[in-house]
Each structure stands twice: as C-alpha cells, then as structure tokens.
C-alpha positions as CSV (number, residue, x, y, z in Angstrom):
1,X,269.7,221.0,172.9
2,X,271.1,219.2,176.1
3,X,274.4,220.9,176.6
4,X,275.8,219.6,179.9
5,X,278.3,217.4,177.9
6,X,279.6,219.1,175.0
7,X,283.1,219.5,175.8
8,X,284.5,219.5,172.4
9,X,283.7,219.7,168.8
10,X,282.9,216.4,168.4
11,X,280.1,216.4,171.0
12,X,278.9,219.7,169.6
13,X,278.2,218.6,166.2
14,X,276.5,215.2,167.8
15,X,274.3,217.4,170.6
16,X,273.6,219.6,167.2
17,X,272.7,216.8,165.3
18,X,270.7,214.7,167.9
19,X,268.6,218.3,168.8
20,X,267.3,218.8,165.3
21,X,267.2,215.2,163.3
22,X,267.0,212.8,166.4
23,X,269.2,210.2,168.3
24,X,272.0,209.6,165.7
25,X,271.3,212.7,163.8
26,X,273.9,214.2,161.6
27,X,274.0,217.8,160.8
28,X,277.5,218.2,159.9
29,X,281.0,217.8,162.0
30,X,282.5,221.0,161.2
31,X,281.2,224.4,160.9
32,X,281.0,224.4,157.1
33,X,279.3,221.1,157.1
34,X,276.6,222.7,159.6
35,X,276.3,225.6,157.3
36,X,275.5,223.6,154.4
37,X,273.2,221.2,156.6
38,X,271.2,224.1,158.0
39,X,270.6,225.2,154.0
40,X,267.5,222.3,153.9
41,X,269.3,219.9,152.1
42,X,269.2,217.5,154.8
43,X,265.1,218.0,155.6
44,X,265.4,220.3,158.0
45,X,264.4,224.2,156.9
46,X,264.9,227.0,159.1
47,X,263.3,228.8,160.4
48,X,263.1,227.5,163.4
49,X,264.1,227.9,167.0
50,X,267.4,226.0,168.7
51,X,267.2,226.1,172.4
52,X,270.7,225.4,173.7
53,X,270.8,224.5,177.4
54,X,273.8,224.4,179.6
55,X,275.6,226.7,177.0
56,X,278.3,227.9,179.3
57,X,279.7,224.4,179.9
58,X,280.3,224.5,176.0
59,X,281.7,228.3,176.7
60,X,284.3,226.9,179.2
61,X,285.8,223.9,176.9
62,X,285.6,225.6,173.3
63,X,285.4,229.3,174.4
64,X,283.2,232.0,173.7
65,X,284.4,232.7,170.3
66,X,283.7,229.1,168.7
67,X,280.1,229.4,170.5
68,X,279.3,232.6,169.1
69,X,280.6,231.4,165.8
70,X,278.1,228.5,166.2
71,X,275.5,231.2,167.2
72,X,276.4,233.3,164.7
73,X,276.0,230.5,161.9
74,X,272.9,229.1,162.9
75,X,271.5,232.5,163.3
76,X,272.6,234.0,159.7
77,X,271.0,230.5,158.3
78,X,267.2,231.6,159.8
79,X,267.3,229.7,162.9
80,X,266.2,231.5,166.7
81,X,268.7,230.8,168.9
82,X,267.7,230.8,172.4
83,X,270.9,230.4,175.0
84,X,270.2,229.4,178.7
C-alpha cells in the first residue's frame, strides 16, 4: 500500500481499499467497518500480507496510536503487516 498521501482517515480507508480490492476498492471507512471487511465477507480472506509503504507520513498526520490501531486490527484479523 502506497502511503505517501494518507494524511487523514479518509485517505487511509481509500489507500486500504485500493491496496487489497483495486482502484475504487472499498474496505470500510472506519475502523469497525475494516474489521468487519477484513472478516471475508467482501472476497478478500486473510491471511495475507499488507505491505504499507511510506508509513510514517500516516504516523505524522493521524499519530502513532491510530496506526498501531490500524496495525493492530489488521493483524488480529490474520493479515502480515509489513511497515516500511
């Protein structure tokens, strides 16, 4: 996942979306809507691996904690997270 431009929620839950279902992918636009995506009702099953580039710009405009929360979730869902 392309990360240079996530600079709020919004473009979290896009970059999130386009990374695993495509351009105009939807996985959810808040952080219960991605847990519930990331269960395989949507045609995607864990596990599987997320690479998230450019995580620290995401880190300076929502802060560590909503990134690790994001981490966290997809994590505890089966998904490899891989953070560069």
């Amino acid at each position: 996942m392309d990360g240079r431009n996530i600079t709020d929620r919004a473009g979290l839950y896009c970059a999130i979306g386009e990374a695993l279902r495509g351009p105009s992918g939807y996985f959810g636009s808040t952080l219960g809507a991605l847990r519930d995506c990331l269960r395989g009702e949507f045609g995607l099953t864990p596990p599987f691996t997320l690479n998230w580039q450019s995580v620290n710009t995401a880190r300076t405009h929502l802060g560590d904690s909503y990134v690790e929360e994001i981490v966290s979730t997809t994590r505890f869902a089966g998904v490899s997270v891989d953070l560069d």
